[in-house]
Structure formats: structure tokens, C-alpha cells
N, C-alpha and C positions, 0 to 999 in steps of 0.2 A: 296757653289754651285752657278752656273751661273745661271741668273732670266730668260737670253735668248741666247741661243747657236745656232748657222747656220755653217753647213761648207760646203762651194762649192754648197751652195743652189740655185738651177734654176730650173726654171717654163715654159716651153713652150705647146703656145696654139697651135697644130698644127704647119704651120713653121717658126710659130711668138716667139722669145725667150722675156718672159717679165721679168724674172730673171733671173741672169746672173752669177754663179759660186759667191755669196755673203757668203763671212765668216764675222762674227764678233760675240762675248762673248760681253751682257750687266751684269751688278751685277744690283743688288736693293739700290736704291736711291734717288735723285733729278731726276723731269722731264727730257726722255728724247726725239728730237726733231727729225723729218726725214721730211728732205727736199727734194724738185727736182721738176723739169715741168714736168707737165702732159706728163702723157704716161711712168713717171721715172720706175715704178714698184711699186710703195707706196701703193698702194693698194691690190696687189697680194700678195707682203710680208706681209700684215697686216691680209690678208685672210688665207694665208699658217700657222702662228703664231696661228689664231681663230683655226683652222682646215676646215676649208670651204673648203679647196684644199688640194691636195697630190702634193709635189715635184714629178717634173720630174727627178729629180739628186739630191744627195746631202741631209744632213738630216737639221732636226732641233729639237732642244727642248725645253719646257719649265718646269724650276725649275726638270730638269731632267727625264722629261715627254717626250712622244709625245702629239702633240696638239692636243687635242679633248676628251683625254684620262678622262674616269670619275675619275680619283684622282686630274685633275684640275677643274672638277665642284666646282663653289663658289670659287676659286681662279685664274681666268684669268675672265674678259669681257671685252667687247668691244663696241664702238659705232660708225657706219658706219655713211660717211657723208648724207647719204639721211633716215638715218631709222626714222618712224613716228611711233606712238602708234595706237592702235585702236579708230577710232572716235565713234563708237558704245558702248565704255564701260569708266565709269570715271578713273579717274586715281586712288583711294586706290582700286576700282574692279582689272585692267589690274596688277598693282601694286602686290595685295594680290595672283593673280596666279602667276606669275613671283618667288614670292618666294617662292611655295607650288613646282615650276618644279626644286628648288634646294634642295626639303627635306625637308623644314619646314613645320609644322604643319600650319593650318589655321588659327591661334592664334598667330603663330610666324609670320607667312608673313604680314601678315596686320601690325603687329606692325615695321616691317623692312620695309616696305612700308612704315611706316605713318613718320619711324626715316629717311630716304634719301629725301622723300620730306622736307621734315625740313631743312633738310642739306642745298637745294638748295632754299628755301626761298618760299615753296608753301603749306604751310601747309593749310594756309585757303582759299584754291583751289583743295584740294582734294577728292572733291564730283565732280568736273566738268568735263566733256568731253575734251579731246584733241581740239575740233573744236573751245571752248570757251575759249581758251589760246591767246592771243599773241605769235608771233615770237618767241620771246625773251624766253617766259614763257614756251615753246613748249620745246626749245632746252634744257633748264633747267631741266626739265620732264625725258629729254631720256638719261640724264648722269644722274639724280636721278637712271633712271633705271639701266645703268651701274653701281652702285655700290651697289647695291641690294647684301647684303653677305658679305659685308665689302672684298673685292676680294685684292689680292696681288699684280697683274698686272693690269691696267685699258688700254686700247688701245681707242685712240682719233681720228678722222677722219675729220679735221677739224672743232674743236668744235664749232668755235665762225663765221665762214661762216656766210655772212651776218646780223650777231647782230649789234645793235647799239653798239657807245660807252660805254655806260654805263651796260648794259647786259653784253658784253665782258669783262667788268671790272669784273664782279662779278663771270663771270668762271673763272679768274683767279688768283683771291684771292678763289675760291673755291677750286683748283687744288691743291695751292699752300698750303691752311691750310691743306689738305689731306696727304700733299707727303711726311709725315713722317711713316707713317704706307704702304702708297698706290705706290707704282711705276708706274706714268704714262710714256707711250710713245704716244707722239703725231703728228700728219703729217698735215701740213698746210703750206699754203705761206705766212703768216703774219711774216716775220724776226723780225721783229720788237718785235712782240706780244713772240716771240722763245725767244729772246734775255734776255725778262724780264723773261719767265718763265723755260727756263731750263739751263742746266749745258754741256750735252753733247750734237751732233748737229752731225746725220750722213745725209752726203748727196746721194743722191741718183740719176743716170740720167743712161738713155737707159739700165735698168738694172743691173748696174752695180755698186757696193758701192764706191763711189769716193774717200772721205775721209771722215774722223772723228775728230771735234773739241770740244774741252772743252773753256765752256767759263769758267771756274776758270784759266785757264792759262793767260787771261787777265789780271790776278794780276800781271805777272810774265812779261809782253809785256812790251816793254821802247816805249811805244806810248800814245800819246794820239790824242782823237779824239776831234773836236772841230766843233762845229755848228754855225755860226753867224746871227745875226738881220741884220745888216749893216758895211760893211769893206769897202777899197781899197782891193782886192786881192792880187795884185801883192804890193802893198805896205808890208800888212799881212805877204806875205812870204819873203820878203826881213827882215823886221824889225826880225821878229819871228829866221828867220838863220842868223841873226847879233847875238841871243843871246852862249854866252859860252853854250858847249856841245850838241848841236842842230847839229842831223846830216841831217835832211833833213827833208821839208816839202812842203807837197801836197796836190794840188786840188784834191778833191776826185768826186766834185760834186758842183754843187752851192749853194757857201757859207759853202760848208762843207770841213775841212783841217785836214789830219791825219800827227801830228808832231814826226818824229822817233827822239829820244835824246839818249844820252849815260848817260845812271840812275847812273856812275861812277863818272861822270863830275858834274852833275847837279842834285845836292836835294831838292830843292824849285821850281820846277819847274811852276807848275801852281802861286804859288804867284809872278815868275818873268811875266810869261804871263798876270796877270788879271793886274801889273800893267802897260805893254805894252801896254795893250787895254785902261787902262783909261787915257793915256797920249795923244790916239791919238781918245779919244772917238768913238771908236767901241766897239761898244756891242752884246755880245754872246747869244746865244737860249739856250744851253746845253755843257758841256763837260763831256770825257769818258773816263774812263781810260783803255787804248788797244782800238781794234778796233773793228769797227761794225761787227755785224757776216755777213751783205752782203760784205765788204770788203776782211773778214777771208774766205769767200767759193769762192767769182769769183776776186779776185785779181790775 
């Protein structure tokens, strides 16, 4: 069964269309990633999905549900980019009703409260008010909260929105120890942060689903990407397309070169290149193998 089904889904507010006839079938799996600029619809399809909304056109389901539907209670949540908890109540109080409004007993919630703060590193902070959190501590709080039920689907809204490095780190090695059990779909502009954490990558722009990449077919790309400390550029690409099976290479960006090769020609590839670079002493930040997913989406 599909984990999430749309077909010809649109949403208009009055004579504003902010979804736009979107089909696509998710299964359950690896994080998946929805991108696009403001105003894409990311947020309407993420509301349509909760059930917050009704389609103007076109249906949708989840796990063969409509959304909202009570046989998805305790298996769909969600966390909108702006939701806060209650400043007037601690977090095992807000915590222990949250899971009393999914069926559990009073006994059961608290302790499903006390096990998702755990999860997200707040356990001996669980007497404390929302007010007496850090940023950081705050964000970690309202994704404990979404996963209150151990849910099937987790929908992300920007998780890591202004976190430091290190906070941002720890959603997502949190995401990432979950996503065997938990299907996240997440919507953010960090590529970068996408890149590390999921598999599939729809993009989204004026309502419209543009396309659909998998980053596992990077394994399958005759590219690599390369990042450097200090080069000649043009030197770089002259030497790099002198070598056999090199069909061409590109400025992508400063200091950053995406090498297309024929994987036919050429099997050593990177140990011809690191020794390229150490003959003419230029030295690399990073390389990738296929390309970046800003590449994969606006190339």
C-alpha cells in the first residue's frame, strides 16, 4: 500500500491556485525531502496531507485513508514551522495530555511523554516550562512531541530553522536513527542538510510538482563532484580533460567542478585525479560522487 497518494490535487484560495493538479505515490522508507521558494505550495500540501484543508480538486490519501480520518490517529503527525508548546505548563504536564488526546491512559501518556523526551535528549528537563528552554531545546521539545505514538508518518516543517550547528546536528542523527520504523517527509531549504538526510527529493514551485529525484541514483551518475581549497581553474579543467575517459568538466561555482567521465573508460578514477592534484599541489575541501542535489534540481 502507498504511505502517500495525490492525484491531480489542487487547492485554491479564492482566485489564488496554490496547488496545482499534483500527482505523486510515496511508499515508506528513507526520509523524504520537498523542496521549492516560498509561496511553492509546501505548506498547503503539508496542511492538505494533516487534514487542516479540503482539496479543491483531486484526492488524496494516507496509508489508504483520507486525512484526518480517526484510523490515522497515532499514525500520521506533524510539526509546523512555527508551532510552540504551552508556556504555562511543563513539558511531562503538556507532554502527558497530548498522549491522553490519542487514547492512552494517564499512566500510559506520561510514560510516552517521559520515553520521546528521552529520545530527543531532554529528560532532565522535563519539569521545566517551554520559556526555560533554549532555541535549540525548544525545537527538540515539539518533534519529541511529534512523535508522541510512535506514528508511521512524521511530517517536518522546517525542523532545524534557525538552530545552531550543533542542535541541527542532533535532528539529524535523530531523524536518521528513527527512519527505520518512522517515514519522515520533510520541507526545508537547507540542500545541503536534504542531501545528507534523505533518499527522494520532490520539488515543488508555483504549485506545481516539477520533478522527482533520488539521491541513490547518484551511485549510478558517471559524475563527480569536486570542491577545492586552492586551484588554477582553468588550469584544473584543462589538466583534469587531458585525462583518458573525461568527457567534460565544469565550473559549477567557485572552486567547485562537476567532472562527467565515461565509467566505461575510466575505473580509477578518483585515484587518477588525487594524483593530478598532488603533482600540481592543489588541494581539495570535499568530493562526491554524482552531483549535488542544487545541481540535480536547477541545472
Amino acid at each position: 500500500m502507498s504511505l502517500i497518494k495525490c492525484e491531480n490535487l489542487s487547492k485554491s484560495y479564492g482566485s489564488k491556485l496554490a496547488l496545482d493538479s499534483v500527482t505523486l505515490e510515496l511508499k515508506p522508507g528513507a526520509p523524504i525531502a520537498l523542496v521549492g521558494p516560498n509561496g511553492a505550495g509546501k505548506t498547503t500540501l503539508f496542511s492538505l496531507l494533516c487534514g487542516y484543508l479540503l482539496p479543491s480538486h483531486g484526492t488524496v490519501t494516507i496509508m489508504g485513508e483520507k486525512p484526518g480520518s480517526r484510523k490515522l490517529l497515532g499514525r500520521v503527525s506533524s510539526l509546523p514551522q512555527d508551532a510552540s508548546l504551552d508556556p504555562n505548563l511543563n513539558l511531562i504536564t503538556q507532554f502527558t495530555l497530548f498522549g491522553t488526546l490519542q487514547g492512552l491512559t494517564q499512566s500510559q501518556a506520561k510514560t510516552e511523554g517521559l520515553r520521546v523526551l528521552s529520545l530527543v535528549g531532554l529528560s532532565d528537563v522535563v519539569e521545566q516550562k517551554p520559556t526555560a528552554l533554549s532555541h535549540g531545546m525548544s525545537k527538540r521539545a515539539s518533534i519529541a512531541q511529534a512523535l508522541i505514538g510512535s506514528p508511521q508518518l512524521v511530517l517536518l516543517d522546517e525542523p532545524t530553522a534557525g538552530l545552531d550547528p550543533v542542535n541541527a546536528k542532533v535532528i539529524r542523527e535523530l531523524v536518521k536513527s528513527l527512519s527505520s520504523h518512522i517515514t519522515f517527509v520533510i520541507s526545508s531549504h537547507n540542500l545541503d542538510e536534504l542531501e545528507k538526510l534523505c533518499d527522494q527529493v520532490l520539488y515543488l514551485d508555483q504549485g506545481k510538482l516539477g520533478q522527482s529525484v533520488s539521491m541513490q541514483e547518484n551511485l549510478l551518475d558517471e559524475y563527480l563532484t569536486i570542491s577545492m581549497q586552492e586551484c588554477d581553474n582553468q588550469a584544473l579543467i584543462s589538466r583534469v580533460e587531458a585525462l583518458a575517459g573525461i568527457n567534460s568538466v565544469t565550473l559549477k561555482q567557485e572552486n567547485e567542478f562537476l567532472i562527467h567521465y565515461a565509467v566505461s573508460e575510466i575505473k580509477d578514477i578518483e585515484v587518477q585525479i588525487f594524483t593530478l592534484f598532488a603533482s600540481y599541489g592543489w588541494r581539495y575541501k570535499a568530493i562526491l560522487k554524482g552531483r549535488t542535489l542544487e545541481d540535480k534540481l536547477f541545472s
